[in-house]
C-alpha positions as semicolon CSV with decimal commas, in nm:
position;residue;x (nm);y (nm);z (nm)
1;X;3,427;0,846;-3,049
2;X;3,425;0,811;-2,693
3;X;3,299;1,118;-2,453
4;X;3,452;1,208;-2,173
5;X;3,445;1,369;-1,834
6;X;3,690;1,548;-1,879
7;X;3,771;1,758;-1,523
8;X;3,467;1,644;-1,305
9;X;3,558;1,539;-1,000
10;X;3,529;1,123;-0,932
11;X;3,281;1,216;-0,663
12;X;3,038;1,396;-0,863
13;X;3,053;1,114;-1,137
14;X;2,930;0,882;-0,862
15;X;2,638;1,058;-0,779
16;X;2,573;1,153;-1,193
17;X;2,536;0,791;-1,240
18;X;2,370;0,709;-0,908
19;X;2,112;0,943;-0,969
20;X;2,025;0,835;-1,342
21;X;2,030;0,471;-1,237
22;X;1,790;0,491;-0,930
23;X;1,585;0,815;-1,038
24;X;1,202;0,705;-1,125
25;X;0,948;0,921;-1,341
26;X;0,658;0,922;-1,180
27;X;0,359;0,797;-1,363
28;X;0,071;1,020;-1,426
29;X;-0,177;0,815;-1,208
30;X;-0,009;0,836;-0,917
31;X;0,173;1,212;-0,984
32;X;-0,095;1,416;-0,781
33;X;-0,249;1,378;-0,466
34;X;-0,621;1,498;-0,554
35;X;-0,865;1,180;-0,559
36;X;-1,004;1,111;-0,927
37;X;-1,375;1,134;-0,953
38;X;-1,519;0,811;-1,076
39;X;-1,851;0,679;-1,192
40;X;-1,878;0,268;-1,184
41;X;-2,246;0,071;-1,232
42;X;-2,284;-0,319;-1,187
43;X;-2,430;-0,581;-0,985
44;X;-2,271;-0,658;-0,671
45;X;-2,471;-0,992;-0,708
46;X;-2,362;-1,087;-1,069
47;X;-2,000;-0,961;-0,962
48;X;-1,940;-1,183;-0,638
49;X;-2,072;-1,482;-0,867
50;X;-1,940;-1,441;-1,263
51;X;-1,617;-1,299;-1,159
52;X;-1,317;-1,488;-0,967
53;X;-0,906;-1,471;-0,954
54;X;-0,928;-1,578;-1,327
55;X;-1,260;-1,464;-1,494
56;X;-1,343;-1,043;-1,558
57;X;-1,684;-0,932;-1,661
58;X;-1,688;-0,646;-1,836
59;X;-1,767;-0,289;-1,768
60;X;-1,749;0,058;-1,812
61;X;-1,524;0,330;-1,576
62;X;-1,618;0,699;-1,615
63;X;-1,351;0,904;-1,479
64;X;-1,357;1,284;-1,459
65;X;-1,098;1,449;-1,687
66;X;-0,896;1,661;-1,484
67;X;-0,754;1,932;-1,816
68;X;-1,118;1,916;-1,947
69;X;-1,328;1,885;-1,663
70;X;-1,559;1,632;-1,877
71;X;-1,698;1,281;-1,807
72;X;-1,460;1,011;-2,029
73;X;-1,543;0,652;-2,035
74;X;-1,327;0,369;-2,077
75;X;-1,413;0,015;-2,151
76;X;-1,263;-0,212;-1,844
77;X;-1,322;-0,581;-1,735
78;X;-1,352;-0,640;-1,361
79;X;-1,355;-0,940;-1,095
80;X;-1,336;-0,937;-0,732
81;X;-1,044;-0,991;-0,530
82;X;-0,927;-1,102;-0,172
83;X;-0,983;-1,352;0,078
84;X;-1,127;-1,178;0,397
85;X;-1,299;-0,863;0,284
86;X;-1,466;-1,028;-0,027
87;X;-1,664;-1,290;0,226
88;X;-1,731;-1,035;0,490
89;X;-1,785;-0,703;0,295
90;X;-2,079;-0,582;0,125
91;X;-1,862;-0,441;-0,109
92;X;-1,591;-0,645;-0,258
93;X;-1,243;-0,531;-0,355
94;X;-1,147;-0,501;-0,674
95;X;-0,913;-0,514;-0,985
96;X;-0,970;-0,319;-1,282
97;X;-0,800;-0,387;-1,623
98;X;-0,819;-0,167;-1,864
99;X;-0,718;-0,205;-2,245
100;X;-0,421;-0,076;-2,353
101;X;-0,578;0,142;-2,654
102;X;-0,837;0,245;-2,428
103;X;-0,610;0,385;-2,182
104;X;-0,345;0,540;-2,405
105;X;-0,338;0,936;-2,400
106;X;-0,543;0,880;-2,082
107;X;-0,462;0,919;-1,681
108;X;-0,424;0,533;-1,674
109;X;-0,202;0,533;-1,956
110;X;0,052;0,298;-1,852
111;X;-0,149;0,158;-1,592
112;X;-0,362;-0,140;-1,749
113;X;-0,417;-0,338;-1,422
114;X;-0,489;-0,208;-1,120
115;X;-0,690;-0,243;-0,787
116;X;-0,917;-0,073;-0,613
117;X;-0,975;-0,003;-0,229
118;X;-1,324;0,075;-0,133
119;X;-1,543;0,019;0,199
120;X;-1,643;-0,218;0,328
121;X;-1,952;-0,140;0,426
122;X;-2,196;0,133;0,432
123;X;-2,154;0,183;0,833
124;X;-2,051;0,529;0,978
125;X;-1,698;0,582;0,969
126;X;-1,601;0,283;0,671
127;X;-1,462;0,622;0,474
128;X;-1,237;0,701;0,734
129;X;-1,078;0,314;0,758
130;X;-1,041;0,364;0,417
131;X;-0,817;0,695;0,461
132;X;-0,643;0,547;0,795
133;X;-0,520;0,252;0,534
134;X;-0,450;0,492;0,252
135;X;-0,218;0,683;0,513
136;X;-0,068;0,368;0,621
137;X;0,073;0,345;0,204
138;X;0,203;0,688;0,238
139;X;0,409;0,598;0,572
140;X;0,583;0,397;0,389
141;X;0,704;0,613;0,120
142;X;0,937;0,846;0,338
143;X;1,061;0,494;0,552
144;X;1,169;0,255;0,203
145;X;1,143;0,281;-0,138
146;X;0,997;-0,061;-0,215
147;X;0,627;0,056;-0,177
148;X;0,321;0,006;-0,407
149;X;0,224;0,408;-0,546
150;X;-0,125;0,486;-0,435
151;X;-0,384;0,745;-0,568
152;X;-0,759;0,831;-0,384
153;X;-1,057;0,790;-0,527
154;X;-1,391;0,932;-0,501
155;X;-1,638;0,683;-0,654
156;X;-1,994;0,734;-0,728
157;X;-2,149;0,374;-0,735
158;X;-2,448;0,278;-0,848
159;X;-2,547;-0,097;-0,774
160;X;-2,767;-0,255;-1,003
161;X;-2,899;-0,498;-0,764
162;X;-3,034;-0,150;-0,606
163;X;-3,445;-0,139;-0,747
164;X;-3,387;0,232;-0,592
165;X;-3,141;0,324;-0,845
166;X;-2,945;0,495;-0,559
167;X;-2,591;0,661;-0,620
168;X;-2,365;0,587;-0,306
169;X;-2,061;0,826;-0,271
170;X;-1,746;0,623;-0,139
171;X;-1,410;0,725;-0,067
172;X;-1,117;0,470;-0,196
173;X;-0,812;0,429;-0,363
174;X;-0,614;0,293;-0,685
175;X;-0,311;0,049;-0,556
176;X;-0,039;0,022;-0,861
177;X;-0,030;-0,322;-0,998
178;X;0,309;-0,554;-0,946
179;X;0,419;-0,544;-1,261
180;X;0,458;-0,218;-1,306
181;X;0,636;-0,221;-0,964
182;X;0,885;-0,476;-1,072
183;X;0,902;-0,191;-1,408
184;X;1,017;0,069;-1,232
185;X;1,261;-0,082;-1,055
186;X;1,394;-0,309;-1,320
187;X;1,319;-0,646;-1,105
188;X;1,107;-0,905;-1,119
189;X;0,809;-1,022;-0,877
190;X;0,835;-1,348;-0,745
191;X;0,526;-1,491;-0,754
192;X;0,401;-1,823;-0,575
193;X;0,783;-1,911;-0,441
194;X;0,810;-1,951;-0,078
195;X;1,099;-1,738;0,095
196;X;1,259;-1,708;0,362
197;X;1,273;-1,391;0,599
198;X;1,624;-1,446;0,636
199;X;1,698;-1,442;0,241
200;X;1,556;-1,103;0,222
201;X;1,822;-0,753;0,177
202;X;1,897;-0,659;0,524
203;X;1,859;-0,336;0,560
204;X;1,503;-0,367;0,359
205;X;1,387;-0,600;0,565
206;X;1,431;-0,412;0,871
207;X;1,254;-0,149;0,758
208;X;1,003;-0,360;0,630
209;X;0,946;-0,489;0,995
210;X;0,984;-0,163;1,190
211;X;0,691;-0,011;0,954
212;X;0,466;-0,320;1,026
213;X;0,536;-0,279;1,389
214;X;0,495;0,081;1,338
215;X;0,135;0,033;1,172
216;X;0,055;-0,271;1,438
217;X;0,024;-0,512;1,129
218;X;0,090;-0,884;1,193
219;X;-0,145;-0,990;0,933
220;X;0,182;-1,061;0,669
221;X;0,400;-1,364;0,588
222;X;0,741;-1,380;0,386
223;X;0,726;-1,737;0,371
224;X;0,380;-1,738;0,219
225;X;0,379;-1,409;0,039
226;X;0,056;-1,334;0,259
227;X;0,016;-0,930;0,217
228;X;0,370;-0,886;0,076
229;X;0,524;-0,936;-0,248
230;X;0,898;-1,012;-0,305
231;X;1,079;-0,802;-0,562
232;X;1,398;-1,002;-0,667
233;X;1,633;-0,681;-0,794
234;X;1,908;-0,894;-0,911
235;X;2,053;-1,269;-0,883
236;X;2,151;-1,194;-0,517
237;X;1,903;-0,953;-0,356
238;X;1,520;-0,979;-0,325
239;X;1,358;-0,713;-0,130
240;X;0,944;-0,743;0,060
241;X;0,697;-0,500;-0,086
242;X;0,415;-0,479;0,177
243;X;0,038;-0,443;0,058
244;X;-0,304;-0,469;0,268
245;X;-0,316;-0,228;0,628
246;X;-0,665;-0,289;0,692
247;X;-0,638;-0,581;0,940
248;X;-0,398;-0,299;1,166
249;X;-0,388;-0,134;1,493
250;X;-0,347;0,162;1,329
251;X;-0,638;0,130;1,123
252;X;-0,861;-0,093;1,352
253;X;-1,150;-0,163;1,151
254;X;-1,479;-0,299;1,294
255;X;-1,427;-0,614;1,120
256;X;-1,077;-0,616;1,199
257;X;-0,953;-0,985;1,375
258;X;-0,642;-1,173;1,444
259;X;-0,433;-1,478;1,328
260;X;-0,478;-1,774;1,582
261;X;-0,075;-1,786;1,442
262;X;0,000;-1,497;1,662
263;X;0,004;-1,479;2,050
264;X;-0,188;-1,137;2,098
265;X;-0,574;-1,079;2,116
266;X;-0,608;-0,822;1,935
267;X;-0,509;-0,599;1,612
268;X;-0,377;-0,306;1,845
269;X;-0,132;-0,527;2,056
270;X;0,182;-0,452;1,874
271;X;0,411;-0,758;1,804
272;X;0,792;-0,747;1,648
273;X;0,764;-1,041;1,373
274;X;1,064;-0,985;1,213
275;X;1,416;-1,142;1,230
276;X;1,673;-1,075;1,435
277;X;1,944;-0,902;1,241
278;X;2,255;-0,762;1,383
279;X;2,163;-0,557;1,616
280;X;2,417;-0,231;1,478
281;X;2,159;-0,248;1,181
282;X;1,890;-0,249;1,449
283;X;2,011;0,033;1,613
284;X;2,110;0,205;1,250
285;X;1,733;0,168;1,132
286;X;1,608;0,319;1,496
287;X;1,771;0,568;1,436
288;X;1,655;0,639;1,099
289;X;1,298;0,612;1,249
290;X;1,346;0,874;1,526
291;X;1,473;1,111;1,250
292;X;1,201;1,050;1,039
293;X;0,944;1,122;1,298
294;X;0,867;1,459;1,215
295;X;0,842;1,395;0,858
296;X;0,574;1,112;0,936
297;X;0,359;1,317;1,193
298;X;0,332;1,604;0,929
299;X;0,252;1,367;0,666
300;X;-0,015;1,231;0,879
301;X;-0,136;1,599;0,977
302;X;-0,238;1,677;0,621
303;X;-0,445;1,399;0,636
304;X;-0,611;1,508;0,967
305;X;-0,965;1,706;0,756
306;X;-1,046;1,366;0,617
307;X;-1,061;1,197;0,907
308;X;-1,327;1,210;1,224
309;X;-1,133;1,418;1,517
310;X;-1,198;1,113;1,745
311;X;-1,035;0,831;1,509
312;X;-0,779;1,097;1,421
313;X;-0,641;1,138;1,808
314;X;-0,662;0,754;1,801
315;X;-0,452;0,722;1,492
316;X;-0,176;0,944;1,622
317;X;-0,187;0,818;1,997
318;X;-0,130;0,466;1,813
319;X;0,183;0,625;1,655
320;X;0,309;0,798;1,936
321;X;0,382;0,477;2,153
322;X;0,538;0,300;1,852
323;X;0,780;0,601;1,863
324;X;0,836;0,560;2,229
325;X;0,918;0,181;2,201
326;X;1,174;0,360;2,008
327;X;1,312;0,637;2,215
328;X;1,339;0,412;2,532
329;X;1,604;0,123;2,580
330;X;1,426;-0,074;2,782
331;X;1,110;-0,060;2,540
332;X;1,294;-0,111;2,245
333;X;1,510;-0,425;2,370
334;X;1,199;-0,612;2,520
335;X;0,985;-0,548;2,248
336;X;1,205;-0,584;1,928
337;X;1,524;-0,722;2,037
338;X;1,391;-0,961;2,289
339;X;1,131;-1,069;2,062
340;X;1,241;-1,041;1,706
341;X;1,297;-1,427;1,540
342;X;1,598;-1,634;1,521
């Protein structure tokens, strides 16, 4: 026998359904905003050379229980990653798979693949590039909800190639895989297809390109999937997911360096690469910025005791004059209408 709704308004059936359709558990991993402790041990060396886009070595992750308060191991396999930061970093990023077994009843249960953020180096202040790009994956959340789930790390890593036996602390983070993405949205990821900006859901892909110009990031391609991931939702809309701040004005790394594809000299020159839309969505999605201002400052504010007062007055100054762009006409039509791509 059928059920029925029998005397709720049509309006409240909308948003029943809406609600049920759209609404996402969150997964354990990335539920709480308190860095996991973790212990890791291997050779940089042996890493950088056994390990590559195909090949895992294999390893062991201790993680800190969080109900128990006790040391846990799991059994992972491990390879490098990236282009830029694995041949200029003295610490290579990383992806971590874990068994499924292993990492049932766990934390990572339902998280088998993942990668990790760490320094780049062991200079003064590599922690605090590392929580200026974390930040950078929270913005997004309040702005779109096509955004990879992110949880801090605190890592204690020994490196074998180390005769001192040394423990280096490091501060990183755990970057959801893109499968599990595509999961929770019910979508695919479509991988090694060349798109085109202009193919992409309108309203996300504004958004998309106010938060890059927002974050000073020009280091990202739709065409080439460089730094973003496209999320096909159905047979008519694909969305960009946007990964890797580091190379940002926002975050301005040491290291940091521009494409000789873009005319600006530097990371911290902002420059509108989107495509022009029409420009009521434009104005729609400025709008939607300038409301969500306050939102993003306090977000960024309860970041402020992890991050060195000085690079902490940069980081907001940064955002400030994205926000003005915003709030004045002329700014906003010479640097994103003006500019944006046909």
């Amino acid at each position: 026998m059928k059920r029925l709704f029998v005397g709720v308004p049509f309006c409240f059936l909308i948003l029943f359904f809406a609600t049920n359709v759209y609404a996402q558990e969150p997964i354990d991993l990335f539920a709480d905003e308190e860095p996991i402790e973790i212990r890791m041990k291997f050779s940089i060396k042996d890493l950088k050379k056994e390990s590559n886009d195909s090949t895992y070595v294999e390893s062991i992750l201790q993680y800190k229980n969080e109900k128990t308060g006790e040391w846990d191991s799991l059994d992972i396999d491990l390879r490098v990653r990236g282009n830029f930061r694995l041949s200029n970093c003295y610490y290579p990023p990383l992806r971590v798979k874990i068994k499924k077994k292993q990492a049932k009843e766990t934390i990572f249960d339902g998280n088998r693949n993942l990668k990790l953020v760490i320094p780049c180096n062991k200079m003064n202040g590599a922690d605090d590039d590392i929580i200026k790009e974390y930040v950078c994956y929270k913005l997004a959340e309040p702005i779109t909800r096509y955004t990879f789930q992110t949880r801090l790390v605190k890592v204690y890593f020994e490196n074998e190639d180390d005769k001192k036996g040394e423990i280096n602390e490091l501060i990183g983070f755990f970057i959801e895989d893109d499968d599990e993405v595509a999961d929770r949205f019910g979508g695919e990821i479509l991988d090694g297809k060349k798109i085109l900006g202009t193919l992409l859901e309108d309203t996300a892909a504004v958004r998309h390109d106010f938060f890059q110009l927002m974050i000073g990031n020009t280091d990202w391609s739709t065409m080439f999937q460089h730094n973003m991931k496209i999320l096909k939702l159905d047979s008519k809309t694909v969305v960009p997911l946007a990964y890797d701040f580091d190379m940002t004005g926002l975050v301005n790394p040491p290291y940091s360096q521009v494409s000789n594809l873009v005319d600006i000299e530097h990371v911290t020159e902002r420059l509108y690469r989107g495509y022009c839309r029409e420009e009521s969505l434009m104005q729609a999605i400025r709008k939607e910025f300038l409301a969500k201002k306050p939102e993003l400052y306090e977000l960024v504010g309860s970041y402020e005791s992890m991050i060195n007062k000085g690079d902490y007055k940069v980081f907001t100054s940064y955002l400030e004059e994205f926000f003005l762009i915003l709030e004045h006409d002329r700014l906003f039509e010479s640097q994103i209408m003006m500019t944006c791509r046909q």
